[in-house]
C-alpha positions in Angstrom: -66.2 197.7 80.1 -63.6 194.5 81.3 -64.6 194.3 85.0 -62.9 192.1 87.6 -63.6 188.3 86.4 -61.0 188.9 83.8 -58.5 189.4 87.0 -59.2 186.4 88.7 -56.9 183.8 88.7 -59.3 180.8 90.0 -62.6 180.0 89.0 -65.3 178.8 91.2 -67.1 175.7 91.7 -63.9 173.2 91.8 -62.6 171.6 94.8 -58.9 171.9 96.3 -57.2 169.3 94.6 -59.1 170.1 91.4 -57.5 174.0 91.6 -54.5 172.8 92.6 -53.9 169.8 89.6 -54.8 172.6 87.3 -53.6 175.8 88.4 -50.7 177.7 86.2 -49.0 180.5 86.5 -49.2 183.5 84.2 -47.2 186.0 85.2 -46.4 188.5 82.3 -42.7 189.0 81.9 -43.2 192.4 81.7 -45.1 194.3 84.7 -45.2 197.1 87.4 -47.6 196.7 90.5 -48.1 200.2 89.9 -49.6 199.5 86.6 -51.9 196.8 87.5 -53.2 198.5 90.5 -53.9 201.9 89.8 -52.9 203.5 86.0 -54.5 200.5 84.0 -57.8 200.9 86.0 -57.2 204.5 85.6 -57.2 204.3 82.1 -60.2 202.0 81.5 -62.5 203.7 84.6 -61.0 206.9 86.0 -64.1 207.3 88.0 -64.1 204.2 89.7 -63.5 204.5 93.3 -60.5 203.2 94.1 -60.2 204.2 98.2 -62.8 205.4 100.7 -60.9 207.1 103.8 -62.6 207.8 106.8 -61.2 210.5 109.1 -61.0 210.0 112.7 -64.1 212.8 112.9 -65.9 210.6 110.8 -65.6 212.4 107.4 -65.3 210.0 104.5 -63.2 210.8 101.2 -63.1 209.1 98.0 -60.4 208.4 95.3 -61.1 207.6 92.5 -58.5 205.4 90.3 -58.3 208.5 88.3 -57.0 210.7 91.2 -54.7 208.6 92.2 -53.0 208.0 88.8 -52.5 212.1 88.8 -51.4 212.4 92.2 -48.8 209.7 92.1 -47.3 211.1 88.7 -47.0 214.4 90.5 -44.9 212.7 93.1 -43.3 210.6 91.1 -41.8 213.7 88.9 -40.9 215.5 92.0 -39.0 212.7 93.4 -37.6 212.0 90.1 -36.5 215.9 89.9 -34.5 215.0 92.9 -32.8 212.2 91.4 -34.5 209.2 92.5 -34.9 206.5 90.0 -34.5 202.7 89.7 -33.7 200.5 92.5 -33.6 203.7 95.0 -35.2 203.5 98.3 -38.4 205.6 99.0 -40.0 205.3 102.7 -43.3 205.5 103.6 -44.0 206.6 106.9 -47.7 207.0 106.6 -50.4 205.5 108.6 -53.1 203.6 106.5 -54.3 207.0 104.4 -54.5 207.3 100.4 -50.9 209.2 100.7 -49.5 205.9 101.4 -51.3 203.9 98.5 -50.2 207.1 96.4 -46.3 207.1 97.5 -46.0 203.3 97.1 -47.6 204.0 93.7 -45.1 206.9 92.5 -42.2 204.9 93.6 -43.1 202.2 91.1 -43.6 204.1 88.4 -40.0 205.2 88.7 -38.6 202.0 89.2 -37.6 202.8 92.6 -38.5 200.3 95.4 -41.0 201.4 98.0 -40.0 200.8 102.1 -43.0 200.7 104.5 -42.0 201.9 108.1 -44.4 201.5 111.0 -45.5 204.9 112.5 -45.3 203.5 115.9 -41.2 202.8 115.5 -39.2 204.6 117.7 -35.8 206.5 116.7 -33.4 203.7 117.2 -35.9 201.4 115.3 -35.9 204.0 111.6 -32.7 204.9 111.9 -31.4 201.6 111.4 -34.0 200.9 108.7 -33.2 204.0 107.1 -29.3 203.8 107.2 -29.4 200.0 105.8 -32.0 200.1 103.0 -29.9 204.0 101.8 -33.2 205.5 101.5 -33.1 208.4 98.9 -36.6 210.0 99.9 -38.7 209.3 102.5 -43.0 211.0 103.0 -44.2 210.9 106.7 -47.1 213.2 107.9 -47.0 216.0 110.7 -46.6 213.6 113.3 -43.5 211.5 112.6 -41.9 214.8 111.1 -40.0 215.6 113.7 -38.8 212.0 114.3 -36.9 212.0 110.8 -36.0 215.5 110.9 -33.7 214.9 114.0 -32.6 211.4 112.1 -31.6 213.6 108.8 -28.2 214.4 110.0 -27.5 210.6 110.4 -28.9 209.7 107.1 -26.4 211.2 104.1 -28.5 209.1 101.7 -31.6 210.7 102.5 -32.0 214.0 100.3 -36.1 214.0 100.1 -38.0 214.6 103.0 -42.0 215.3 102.2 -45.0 215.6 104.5 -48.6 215.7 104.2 -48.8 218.2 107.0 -47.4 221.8 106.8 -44.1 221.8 105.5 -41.1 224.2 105.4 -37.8 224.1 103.5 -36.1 221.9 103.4 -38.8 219.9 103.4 -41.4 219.4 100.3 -45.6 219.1 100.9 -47.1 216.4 99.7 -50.7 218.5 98.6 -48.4 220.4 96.5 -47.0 217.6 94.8 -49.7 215.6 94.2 -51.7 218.9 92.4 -48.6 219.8 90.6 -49.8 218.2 86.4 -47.4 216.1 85.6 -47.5 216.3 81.8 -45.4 213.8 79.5 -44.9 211.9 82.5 -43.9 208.0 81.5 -44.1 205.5 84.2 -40.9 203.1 83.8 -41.2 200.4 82.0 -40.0 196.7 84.6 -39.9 193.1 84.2 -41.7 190.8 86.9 -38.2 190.4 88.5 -37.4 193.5 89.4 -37.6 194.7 92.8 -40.5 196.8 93.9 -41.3 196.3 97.9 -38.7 196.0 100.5 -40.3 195.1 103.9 -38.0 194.6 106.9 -38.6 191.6 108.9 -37.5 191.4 112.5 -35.3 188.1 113.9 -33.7 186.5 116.7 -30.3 186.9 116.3 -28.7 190.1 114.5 -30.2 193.2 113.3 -33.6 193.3 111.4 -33.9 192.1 107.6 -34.8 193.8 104.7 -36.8 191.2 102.5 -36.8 192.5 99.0 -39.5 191.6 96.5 -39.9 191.6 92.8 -43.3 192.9 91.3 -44.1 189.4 90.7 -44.9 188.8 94.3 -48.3 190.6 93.8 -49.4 187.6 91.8 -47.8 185.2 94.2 -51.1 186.7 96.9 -53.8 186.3 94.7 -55.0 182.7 94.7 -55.0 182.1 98.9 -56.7 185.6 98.3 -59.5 184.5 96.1 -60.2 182.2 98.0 -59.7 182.8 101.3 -61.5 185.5 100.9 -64.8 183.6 99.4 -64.2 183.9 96.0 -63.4 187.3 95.3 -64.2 189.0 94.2 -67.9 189.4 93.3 -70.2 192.5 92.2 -70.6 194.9 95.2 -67.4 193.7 97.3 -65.5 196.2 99.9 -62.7 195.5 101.9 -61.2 196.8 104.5 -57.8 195.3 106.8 -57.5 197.4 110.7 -53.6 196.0 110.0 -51.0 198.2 109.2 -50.5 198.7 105.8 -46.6 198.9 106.9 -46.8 194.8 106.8 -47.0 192.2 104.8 -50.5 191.5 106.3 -52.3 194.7 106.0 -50.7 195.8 102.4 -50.9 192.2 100.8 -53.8 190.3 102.2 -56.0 193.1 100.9 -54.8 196.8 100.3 -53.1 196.2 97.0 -54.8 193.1 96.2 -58.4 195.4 96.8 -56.5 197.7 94.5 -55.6 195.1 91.3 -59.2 193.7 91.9 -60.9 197.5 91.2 -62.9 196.4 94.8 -63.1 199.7 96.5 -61.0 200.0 99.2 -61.9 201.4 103.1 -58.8 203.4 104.7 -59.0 204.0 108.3 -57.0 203.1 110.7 -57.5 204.4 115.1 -54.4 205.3 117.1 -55.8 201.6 119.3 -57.9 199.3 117.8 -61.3 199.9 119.1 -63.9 196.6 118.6 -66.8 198.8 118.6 -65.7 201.2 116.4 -64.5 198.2 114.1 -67.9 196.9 113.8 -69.1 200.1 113.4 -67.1 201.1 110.7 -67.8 197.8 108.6 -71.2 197.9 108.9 -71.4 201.6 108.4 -69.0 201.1 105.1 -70.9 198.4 104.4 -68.0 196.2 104.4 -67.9 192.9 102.9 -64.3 191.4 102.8 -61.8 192.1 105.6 -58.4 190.7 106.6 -58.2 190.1 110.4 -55.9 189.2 112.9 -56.7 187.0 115.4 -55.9 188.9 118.2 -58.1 191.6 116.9 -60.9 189.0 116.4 -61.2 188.2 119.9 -61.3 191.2 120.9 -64.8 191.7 118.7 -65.8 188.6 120.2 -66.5 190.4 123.1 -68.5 193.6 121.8 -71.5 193.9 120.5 -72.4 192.7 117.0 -74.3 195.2 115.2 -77.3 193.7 113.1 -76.2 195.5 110.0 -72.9 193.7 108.8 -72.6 192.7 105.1 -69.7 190.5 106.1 -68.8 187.5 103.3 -65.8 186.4 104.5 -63.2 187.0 107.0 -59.1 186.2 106.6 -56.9 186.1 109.1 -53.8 184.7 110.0 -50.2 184.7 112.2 -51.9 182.7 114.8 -54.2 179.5 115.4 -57.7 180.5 116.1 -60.0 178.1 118.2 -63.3 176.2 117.2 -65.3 178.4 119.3 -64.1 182.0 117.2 -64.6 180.1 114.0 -68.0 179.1 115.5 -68.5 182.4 116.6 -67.8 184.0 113.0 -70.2 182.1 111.5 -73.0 182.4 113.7 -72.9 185.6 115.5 -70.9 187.7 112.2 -72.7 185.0 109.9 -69.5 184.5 107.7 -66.7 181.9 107.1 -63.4 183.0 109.2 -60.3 181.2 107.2 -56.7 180.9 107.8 -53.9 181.4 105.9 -50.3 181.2 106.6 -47.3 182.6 105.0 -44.1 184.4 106.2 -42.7 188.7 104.5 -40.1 185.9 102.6 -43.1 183.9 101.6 -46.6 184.8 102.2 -49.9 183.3 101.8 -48.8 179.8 101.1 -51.2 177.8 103.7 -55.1 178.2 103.5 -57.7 176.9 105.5 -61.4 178.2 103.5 -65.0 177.0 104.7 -66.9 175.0 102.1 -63.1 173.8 100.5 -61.8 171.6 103.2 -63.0 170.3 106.1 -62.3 172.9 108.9 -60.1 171.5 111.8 -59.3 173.7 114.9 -56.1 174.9 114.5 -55.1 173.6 111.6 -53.2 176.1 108.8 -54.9 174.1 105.7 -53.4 172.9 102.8 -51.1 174.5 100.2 -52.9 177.4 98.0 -52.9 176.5 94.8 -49.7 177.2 92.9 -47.6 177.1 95.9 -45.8 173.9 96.8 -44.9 173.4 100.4 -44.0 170.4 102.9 -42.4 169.5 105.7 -38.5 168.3 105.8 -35.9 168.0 108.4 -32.0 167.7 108.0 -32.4 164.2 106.4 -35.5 165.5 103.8 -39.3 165.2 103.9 -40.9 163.7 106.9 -43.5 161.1 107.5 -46.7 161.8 108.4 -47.4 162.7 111.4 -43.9 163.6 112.6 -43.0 167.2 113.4 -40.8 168.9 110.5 -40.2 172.3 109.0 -42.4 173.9 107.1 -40.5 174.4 103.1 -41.9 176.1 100.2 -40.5 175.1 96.7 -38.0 177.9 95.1 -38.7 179.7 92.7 -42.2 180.8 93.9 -43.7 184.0 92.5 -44.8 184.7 96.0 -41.0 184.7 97.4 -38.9 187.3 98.2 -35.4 188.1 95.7 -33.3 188.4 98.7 -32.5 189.9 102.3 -31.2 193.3 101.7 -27.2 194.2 102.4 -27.4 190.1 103.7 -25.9 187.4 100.9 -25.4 185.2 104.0 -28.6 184.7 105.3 -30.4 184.7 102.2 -28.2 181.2 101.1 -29.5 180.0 104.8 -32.8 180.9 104.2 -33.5 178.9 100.9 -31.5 175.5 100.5 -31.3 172.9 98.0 -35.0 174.9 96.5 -36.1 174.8 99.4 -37.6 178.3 101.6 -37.0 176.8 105.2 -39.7 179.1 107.1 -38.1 178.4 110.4 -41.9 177.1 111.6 -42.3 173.7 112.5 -45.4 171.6 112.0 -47.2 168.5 111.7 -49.4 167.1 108.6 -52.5 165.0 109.0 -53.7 162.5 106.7 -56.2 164.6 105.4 -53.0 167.0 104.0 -53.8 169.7 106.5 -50.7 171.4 108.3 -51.2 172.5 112.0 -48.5 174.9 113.4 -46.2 173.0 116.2 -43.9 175.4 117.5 -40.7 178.2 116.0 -37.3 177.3 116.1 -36.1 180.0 116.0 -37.1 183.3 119.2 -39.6 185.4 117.4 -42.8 186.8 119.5 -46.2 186.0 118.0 -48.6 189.3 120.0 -51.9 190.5 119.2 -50.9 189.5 115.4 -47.2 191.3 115.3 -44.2 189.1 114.6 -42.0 190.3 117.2 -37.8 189.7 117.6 -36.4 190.3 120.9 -32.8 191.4 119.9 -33.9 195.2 119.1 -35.8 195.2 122.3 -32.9 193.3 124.2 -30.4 196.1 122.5 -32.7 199.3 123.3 -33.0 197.8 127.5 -29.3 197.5 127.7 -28.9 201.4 127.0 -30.4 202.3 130.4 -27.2 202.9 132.6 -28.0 200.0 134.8 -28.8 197.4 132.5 -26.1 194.7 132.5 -27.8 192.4 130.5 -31.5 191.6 129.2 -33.6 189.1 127.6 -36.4 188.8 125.7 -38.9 186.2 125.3 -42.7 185.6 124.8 -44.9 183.6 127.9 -48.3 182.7 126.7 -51.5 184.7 126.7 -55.0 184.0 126.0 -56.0 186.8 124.0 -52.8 187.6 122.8 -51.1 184.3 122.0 -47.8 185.6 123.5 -47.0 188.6 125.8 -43.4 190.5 125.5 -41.8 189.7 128.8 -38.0 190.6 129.7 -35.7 189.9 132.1 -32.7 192.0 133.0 -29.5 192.1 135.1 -28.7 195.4 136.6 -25.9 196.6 137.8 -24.8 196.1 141.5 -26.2 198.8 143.7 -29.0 199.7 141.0 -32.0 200.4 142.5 -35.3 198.6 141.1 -38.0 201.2 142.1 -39.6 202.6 139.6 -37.4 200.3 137.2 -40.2 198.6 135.2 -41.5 201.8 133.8 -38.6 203.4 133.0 -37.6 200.3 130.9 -41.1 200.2 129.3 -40.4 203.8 128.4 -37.0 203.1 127.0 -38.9 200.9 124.7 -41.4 202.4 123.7 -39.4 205.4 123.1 -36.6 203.6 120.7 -38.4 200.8 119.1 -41.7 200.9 119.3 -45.1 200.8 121.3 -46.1 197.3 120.5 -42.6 196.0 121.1 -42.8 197.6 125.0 -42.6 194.3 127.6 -45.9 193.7 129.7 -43.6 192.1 131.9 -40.1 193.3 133.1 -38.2 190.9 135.7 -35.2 191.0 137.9 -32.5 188.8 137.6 -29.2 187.7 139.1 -27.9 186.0 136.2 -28.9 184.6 132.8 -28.6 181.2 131.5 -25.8 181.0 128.8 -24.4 178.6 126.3 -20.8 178.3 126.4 -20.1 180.9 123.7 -21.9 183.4 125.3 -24.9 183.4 123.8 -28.4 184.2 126.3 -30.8 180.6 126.3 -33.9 182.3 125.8 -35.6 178.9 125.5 -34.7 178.3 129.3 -36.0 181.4 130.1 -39.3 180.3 128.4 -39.6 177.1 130.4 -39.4 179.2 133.6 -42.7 179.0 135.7 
């Protein structure tokens, strides 16, 4: 039977410039992630495994490719029953559990275009994501039910609401669905272009973004994950991400690509990531590839590593990491820890991989084969040396069609060919990029890219918030802590202030959004349109 080296993309044994002078694309014309990840492997091994979840009790369930072709079918003809069909909206409001793999699946096959939401976003936070992408059906589990149910009479778009937990009308169950035979059931038939994936992306200014990819962009992953990943994949590879599969990160630098590959697939995912029970997990699992953010990995750094890891390589990205955790990856977890970088619009176009390149503290890498990027200011490309703005060539099969509902800001975003990341950088003579600084507000903390306007927005509801903003100070283990500063109202009383704000937060955006800091202020600095100066707010002491 074909097995996974007629997937791979790269071949081993040639250095970077080598991949790189010879690297083409193939993309098919014709092709649906849905397809490549789960019904073709369906159809050639039905009994491979495909996902391993692990309860939070410990108790471990498998899926094969098989299962998950039948359960997504049964889904897909239930939400096509309720009229849901190309280019519709279907949300996932899962945690990282086969039901989410299974709904982004049955979305596909119909055409429709799958919308990962993070569990942890508060009501403000999915009913904005919800009204702008017109979401037609949306699957969430027992505990989020209740959040969407009180959103439903904001939402006229949203017909379909299903949960894996107990359901009652109008509501649909999930277990029903996915049991329900689905015969003469035809997956829809797409071209590489056609939209499959919207993520929203949060910014500085405005409301959030909804980046909208093409099926293509699963090919777009594959070569920085081949090889940041140490050549994968090979005989006896598992992976597992403790990301989110609501991001780019968790469900594109392994889930799907895990999927595509036939690697099996370890679904788990802790209310707070626990470095003990990470390591436990992986070397229980027996896991052997695993995308990583940095935040997370210093955090391991300071539990105990268990003797039993099967650990080949380690990605990670979204932040620098130091010579001493890339020392510390390869001699206490006795694997290569490489970088990549990449933006939702653009990922995965930066690698840094042990035994390709010398490794440099801090540095991003060089472009992944197949993706051409440099650095440019207003006048063009930059010399060596000097700062500019990291660009990736357009088209790219890694780069998004456009910002949802936003014709504006996708012509800002890509000019003259050019994908202007909004990162700045400089490049050494060896080629290597090492990140210099954002130009634009967003929050880099414990791995989450983080815009201050929805946090800025949900602060000023309190009755005695005047006015309030947002910025990131510096942190060792988490790169950048959320810290906010707000006017109150005269007369306002600050006790017991902090924490009500925190609350407010936490309540309509979300948990990992919620400011460590919260500080008082008189007045904040202002340009002369109005508009808050967050960078002198940064340069405070």
């Amino acid at each position: 039977m074909p097995d996974w080296p007629d997937r791979r993309l790269l071949q081993d044994g040639a250095d970077w410039q080598a991949l790189r002078t010879g690297f083409r694309w193939a993309v098919p014309e014709r092709m649906n992630i849905a397809h490549l990840c789960c019904d073709d492997w369906a159809a050639r091994a039905p009994d491979r495994v495909a996902i391993t979840h692990i309860d939070p009790d410990g108790t471990r369930t498998r899926w094969t490719y098989g299962q998950i072709r039948r359960a997504s079918d049964g889904v897909a003809v239930a939400l096509a029953a309720r009229g849901v069909g190309r280019g519709d909206r279907v949300a996932v409001l899962l945690p990282q559990h086969p039901a989410a793999i299974i709904t982004h699946v049955a979305a596909m096959k119909l055409g429709a275009i799958s919308l990962p939401l993070f569990t942890l976003f508060g009501e403000d936070a999915l009913r904005y994501r919800l009204s702008d992408a017109g979401a037609r059906a949306i699957v969430t589990d027992a505990a989020t039910l209740d959040r969407v149910m009180a959103l439903a009479p904001d939402l006229p778009d949203l017909g379909t609401i299903i949960t894996t937990g107990p359901a009652r009308a109008p509501t649909l169950a999930f277990d029903d669905l996915i049991t329900t035979p689905a015969r003469g059931f035809v997956p829809c038939d797409t071209k590489a272009e056609d939209p499959a994936v919207m993520i929203y992306t949060s910014g500085t200014t405005g409301d959030p973004k909804g980046v909208l990819h093409a099926h293509r962009f699963l090919f777009g992953h594959l070569p920085c994950m081949e090889l940041a990943q140490g050549g994968f994949p090979r005989p006896g590879d598992i992976g597992w991400t403790p990301a989110d599969w609501a991001w780019i990160g968790g469900l594109m630098d392994m889930a799907l690509p895990c999927l595509y590959y036939g690697v099996p697939l370890i679904s788990y995912r802790a209310a707070k990531f626990d470095p003990d029970a990470a390591f436990a997990l992986m070397a229980a699992e027996g896991v052997t590839n695993a995308f990583i953010p940095p935040t997370a990995l210093r955090l391991m750094r300071q539990a105990t590593v268990p003797g039993a890891l099967r650990l080949r390589a380690i990605g990670s990205g979204g932040e620098a990491l130091g010579a001493d955790l890339l020392a510390w990856g390869q001699g206490r977890l006795g694997c290569a820890i490489n970088e990549f970088y990449g933006q939702t619009e653009a990922n995965l176009v930066l690698a840094a991989c042990s035994g390709l390149m010398p490794r440099t503290p801090g540095a991003m890498g060089l472009p992944v084969p197949g993706h051409d990027v440099t650095l440019r200011d207003a006048n063009g490309p930059v010399a060596q040396g000097a700062v500019g703005e990291i660009c990736v060539r357009a088209p790219d099969p890694v780069m998004f069609l456009r910002y949802w509902n936003k014709p504006q800001a996708t012509a800002d975003k890509i000019v003259e060919g050019w994908l202007r990341t909004g990162d700045l950088a400089t490049q050494g003579a060896d080629g290597q990029f090492t990140f210099h600084g954002r130009d634009d507000d967003i929050i880099t903390s414990a791995g989450y890219r983080i815009g201050p306007v929805e946090i800025e927005q949900a602060l000023a509801t309190h009755p005695d918030v005047v006015m309030a903003a947002v910025v990131g100070e510096p942190d060792p283990v988490r790169t950048e802590i959320v810290v906010a500063h707000v006017v109150l109202r005269d007369g306002a009383d600050w006790a017991g202030m902090e924490q009500a704000l925190q609350d407010l937060v936490r309540e309509k955006v979300s948990a990992h959004c919620v400011p460590r800091r919260i500080l008082r202020a008189d007045t904040l600095p202002m340009t002369a349109t109005g508009k808050i100066l967050r960078r002198a707010l940064r340069a405070k002491p």
